[in-house]
C-alpha positions in Angstrom: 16.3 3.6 37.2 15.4 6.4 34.5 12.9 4.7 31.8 14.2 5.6 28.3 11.4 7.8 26.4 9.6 6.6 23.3 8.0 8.9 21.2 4.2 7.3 19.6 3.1 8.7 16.9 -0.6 9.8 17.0 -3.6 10.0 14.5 -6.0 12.4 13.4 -9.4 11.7 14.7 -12.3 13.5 15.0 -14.6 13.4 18.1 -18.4 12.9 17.2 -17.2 14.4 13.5 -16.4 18.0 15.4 -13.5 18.0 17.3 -10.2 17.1 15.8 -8.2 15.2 18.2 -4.8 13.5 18.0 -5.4 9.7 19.3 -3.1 6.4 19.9 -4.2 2.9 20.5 -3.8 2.0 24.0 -2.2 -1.3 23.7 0.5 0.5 21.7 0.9 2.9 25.2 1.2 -0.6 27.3 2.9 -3.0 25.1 6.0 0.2 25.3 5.6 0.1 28.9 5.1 -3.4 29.8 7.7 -4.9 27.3 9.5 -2.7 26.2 9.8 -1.3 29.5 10.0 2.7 27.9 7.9 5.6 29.1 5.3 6.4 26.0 5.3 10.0 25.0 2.7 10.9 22.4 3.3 13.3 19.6 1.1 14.6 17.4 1.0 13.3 14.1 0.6 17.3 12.6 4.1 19.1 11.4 2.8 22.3 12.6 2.9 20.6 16.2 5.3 18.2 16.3 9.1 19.7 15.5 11.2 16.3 14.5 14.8 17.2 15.1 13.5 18.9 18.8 11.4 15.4 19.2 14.2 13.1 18.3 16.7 15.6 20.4 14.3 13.9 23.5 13.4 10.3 23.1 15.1 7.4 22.5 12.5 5.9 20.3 9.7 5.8 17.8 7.1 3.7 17.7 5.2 4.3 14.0 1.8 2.2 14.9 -0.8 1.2 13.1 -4.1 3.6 12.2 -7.6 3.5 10.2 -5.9 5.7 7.2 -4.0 4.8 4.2 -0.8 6.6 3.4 -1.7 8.9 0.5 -0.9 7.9 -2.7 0.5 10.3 -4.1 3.4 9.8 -1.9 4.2 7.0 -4.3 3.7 8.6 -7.4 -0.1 7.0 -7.5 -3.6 9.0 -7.8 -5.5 8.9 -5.4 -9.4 6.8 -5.0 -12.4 7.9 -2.8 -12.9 4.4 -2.1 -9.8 3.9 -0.6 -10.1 6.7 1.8 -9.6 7.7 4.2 -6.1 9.7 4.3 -4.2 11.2 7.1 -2.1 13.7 5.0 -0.5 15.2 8.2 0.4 11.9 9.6 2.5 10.8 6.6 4.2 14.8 6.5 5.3 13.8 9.7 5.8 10.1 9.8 8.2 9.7 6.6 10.1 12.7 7.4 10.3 10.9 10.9 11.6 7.3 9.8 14.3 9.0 7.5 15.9 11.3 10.3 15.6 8.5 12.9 17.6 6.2 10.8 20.1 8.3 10.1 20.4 9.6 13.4 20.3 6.1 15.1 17.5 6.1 16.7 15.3 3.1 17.3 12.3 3.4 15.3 9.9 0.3 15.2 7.1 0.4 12.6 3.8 -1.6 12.8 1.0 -2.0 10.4 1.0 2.0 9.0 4.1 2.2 10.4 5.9 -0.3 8.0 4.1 0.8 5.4 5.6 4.5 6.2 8.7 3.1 6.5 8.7 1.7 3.0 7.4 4.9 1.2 10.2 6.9 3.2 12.9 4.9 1.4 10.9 5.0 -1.8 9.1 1.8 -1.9 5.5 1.7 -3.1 2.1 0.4 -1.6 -0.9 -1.4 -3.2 -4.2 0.2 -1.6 -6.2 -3.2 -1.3 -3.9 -6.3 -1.4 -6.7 -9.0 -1.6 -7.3 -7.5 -4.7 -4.0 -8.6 -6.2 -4.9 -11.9 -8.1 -3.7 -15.2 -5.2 -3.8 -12.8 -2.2 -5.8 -13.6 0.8 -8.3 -10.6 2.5 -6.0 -9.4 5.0 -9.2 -6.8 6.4 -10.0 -7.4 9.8 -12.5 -10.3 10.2 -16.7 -8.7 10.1 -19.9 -10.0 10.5 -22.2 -10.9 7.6 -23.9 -7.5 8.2 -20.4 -5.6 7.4 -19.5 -4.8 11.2 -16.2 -5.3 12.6 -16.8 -8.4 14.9 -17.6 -7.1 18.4 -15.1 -9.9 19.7 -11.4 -8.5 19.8 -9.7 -12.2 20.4 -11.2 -12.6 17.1 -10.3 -9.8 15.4 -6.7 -10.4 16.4 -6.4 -13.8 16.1 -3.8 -15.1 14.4 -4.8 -15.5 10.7 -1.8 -16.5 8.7 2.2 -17.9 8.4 4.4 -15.6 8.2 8.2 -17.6 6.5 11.0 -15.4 7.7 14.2 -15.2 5.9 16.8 -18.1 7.0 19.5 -16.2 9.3 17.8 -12.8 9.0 17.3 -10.8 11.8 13.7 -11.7 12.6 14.4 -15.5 12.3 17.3 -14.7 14.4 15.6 -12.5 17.0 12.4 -14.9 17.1 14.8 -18.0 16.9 12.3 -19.6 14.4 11.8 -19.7 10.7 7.8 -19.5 10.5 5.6 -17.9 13.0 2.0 -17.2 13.0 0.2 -13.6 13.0 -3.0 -11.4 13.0 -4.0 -9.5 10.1 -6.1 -6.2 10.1 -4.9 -4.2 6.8 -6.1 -3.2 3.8 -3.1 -1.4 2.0 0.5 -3.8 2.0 3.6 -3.1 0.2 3.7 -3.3 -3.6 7.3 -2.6 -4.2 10.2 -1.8 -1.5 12.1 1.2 -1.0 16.1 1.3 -2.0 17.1 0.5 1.8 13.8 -1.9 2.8 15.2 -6.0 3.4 12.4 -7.8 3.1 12.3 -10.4 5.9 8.8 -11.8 6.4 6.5 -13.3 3.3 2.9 -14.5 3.9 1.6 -17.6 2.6 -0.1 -15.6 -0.4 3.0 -13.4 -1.2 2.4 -10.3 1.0 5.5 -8.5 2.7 5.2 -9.1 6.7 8.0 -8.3 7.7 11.5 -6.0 6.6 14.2 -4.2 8.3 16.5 -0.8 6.7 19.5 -1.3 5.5 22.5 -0.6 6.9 20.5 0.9 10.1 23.1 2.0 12.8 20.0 0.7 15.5 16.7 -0.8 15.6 15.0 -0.4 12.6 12.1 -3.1 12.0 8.6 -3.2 10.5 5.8 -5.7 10.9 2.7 -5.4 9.0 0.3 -7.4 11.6 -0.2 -5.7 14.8 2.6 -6.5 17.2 1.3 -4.5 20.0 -1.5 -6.9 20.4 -1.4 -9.1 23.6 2.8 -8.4 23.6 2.6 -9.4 27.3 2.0 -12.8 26.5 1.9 -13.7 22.6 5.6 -14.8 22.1 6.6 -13.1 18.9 5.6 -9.9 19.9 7.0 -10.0 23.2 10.1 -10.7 21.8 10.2 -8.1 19.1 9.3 -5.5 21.9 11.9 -6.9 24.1 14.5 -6.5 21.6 13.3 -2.6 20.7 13.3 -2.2 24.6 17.2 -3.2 24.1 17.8 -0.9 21.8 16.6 1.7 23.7 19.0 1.2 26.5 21.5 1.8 23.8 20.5 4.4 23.2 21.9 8.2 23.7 20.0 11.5 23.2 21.4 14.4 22.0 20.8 16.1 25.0 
């Protein structure tokens, strides 16, 4: 049987500081394969590579993941902060372009850490560049060592960190069949204000958005700020969210 296509976004990343490269996350690759049982296609995160209508004419999903870079702010109508860097410019050309034309072309498009975030700007919602910094907010980073580097221990740096309450009846609670659930945290930058379209569906215990879905959205159009793809093969909430973007790919019909 013929394995729907999903398109995965990739980043800009430079090999010992020379090369540039385009790179995804591996557990992204297998949590689309595994669960979601799709054949990932990369696609480079650069408009003068990747052609969005000829992409979307091909796959029958997007899968926005998460990266090191913030989403510029000037795409919200914010200056921009050295301390805040860095940017992936080419990335967000692509990426918000991408989450507009996928929803209103039906095609599945699931957003995770970055990828929410992009989805939010692309209906005109805002982002706050350091949320731990907003007064009652928790540090949402990824857990380090006293020295400042990123614990060497990846079941610790995505553990789960924090509640997530989901909106009674919604489509998460619905999908998840629960109310609360637990997730891992590894961001910096969170949503601020939401787009026009952008349900809000998930709240942390301090206030951040976890969770929201697009309005109106002819197919699967979800975002999760924590990182879904971790451990999808056996973590329950994110095995089901890829299961049910796995569903909606099935549904799915290409152009072509």
């Amino acid at each position: 049987m013929k394995r729907p296509v999903v398109g995965v976004i990739g980043n800009a990343y430079r090999v010992e500081n020379r090369f540039q490269t385009q790179m995804v996350g591996e557990r992204n690759l297998r949590a689309v394969v595994d669960v979601a049982g799709g054949l990932p296609l990369m696609f480079a995160g650069s408009p003068e590579i990747t052609d969005i209508g000829a992409l979307l004419d091909v796959v029958d999903g997007i899968v926005l993941t998460g990266a090191r870079a913030n989403v510029h702010p000037t795409r919200f109508k914010t200056e921009p902060h050295e301390k805040h860097e860095p940017y992936d410019i080419h990335r967000d050309d692509v990426a918000l372009a991408l989450a507009e034309a996928c929803v209103a072309r039906g095609v599945p498009i699931f957003g995770i850490c970055r990828g929410l975030q992009e989805m939010n700007v692309a209906f005109g919602g805002s982002l706050h560049p350091e949320i731990r910094e907003i007064p009652g907010r928790m540090n949402h980073r990824m857990p380090r060592l006293e020295n400042g580097e990123i614990h060497p221990d990846p079941t610790v740096v995505f553990a789960d960190r924090h509640d997530v309450h989901l909106t009674p009846g919604g489509t998460f609670a619905n999908l998840l069949g629960c109310e609360t659930i637990r997730v891992n945290s590894l961001h910096g930058q969170g949503i601020l204000e939401p787009g026009k379209r952008v349900v809000i569906e998930g709240i942390a215990e301090d206030g951040t958005i976890e969770a929201i879905r697009i309005a109106d959205a002819p197919s699967f159009a979800l975002g999760v700020q924590w990182h879904a793809e971790y451990d999808a093969q056996r973590n329950p909430i994110n095995r089901k969210l890829f299961e049910a973007f796995g569903a909606a790919l099935k549904g799915h019909k290409p152009a072509n």
